[in-house]
C-alpha positions in Angstrom: 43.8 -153.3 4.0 44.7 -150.1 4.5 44.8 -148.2 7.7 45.2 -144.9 8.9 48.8 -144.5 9.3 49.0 -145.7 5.6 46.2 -143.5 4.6 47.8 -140.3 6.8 51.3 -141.3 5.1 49.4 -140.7 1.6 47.8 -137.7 2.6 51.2 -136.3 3.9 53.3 -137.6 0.5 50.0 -135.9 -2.0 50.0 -132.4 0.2 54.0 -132.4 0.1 53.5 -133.2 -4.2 50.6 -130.2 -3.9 53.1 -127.2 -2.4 55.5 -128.2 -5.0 53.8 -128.1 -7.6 52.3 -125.1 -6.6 55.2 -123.4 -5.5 57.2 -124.1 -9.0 53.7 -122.4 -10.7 54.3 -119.5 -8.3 58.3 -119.1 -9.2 57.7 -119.2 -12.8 55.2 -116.6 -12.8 56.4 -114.5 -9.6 57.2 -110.8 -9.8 60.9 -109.6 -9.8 59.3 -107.2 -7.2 56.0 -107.0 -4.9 55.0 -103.7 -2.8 54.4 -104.5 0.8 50.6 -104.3 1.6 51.1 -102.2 5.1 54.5 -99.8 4.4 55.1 -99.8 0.7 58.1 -100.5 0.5 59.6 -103.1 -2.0 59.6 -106.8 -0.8 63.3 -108.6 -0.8 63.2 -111.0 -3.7 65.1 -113.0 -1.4 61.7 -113.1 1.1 59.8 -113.4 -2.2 61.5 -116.9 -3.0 61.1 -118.1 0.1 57.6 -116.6 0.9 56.0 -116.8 -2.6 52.7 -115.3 -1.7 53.6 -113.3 1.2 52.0 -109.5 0.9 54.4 -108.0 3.6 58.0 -107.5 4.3 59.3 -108.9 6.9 59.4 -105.9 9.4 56.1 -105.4 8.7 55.1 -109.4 8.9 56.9 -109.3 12.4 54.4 -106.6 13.3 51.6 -108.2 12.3 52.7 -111.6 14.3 53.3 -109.6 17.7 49.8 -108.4 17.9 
């Protein structure tokens, strides 16, 4: 029988399997270099591997988090 903390422990272990997955699709098809959506200016590919689908650099992502 299975109960919830099994069933939550599942979830947990497929959504962890999910990101990866989707975050090694992202690397291999990511842009050496993304425009920020607010400024313009050219995204860090440092921020880009970390942040895959972030739209902002990170002056501008702090800005949007502070209003």
């Amino acid at each position: 029988m299975i109960d919830a903390a099994d069933r939550a422990a599942a979830d947990e272990a497929r959504a962890w399997e999910v990101f990866q997955q989707g975050r090694a699709q992202q690397e291999a098809v990511a842009p050496e270099h993304r425009d920020c959506l607010d400024c313009g200016e050219s995204i860090p590919s440092q921020r880009l591997r970390t942040v895959p689908r972030t739209r902002r650099c990170q002056p501008c992502a702090n800005e949007v988090e502070r209003r």
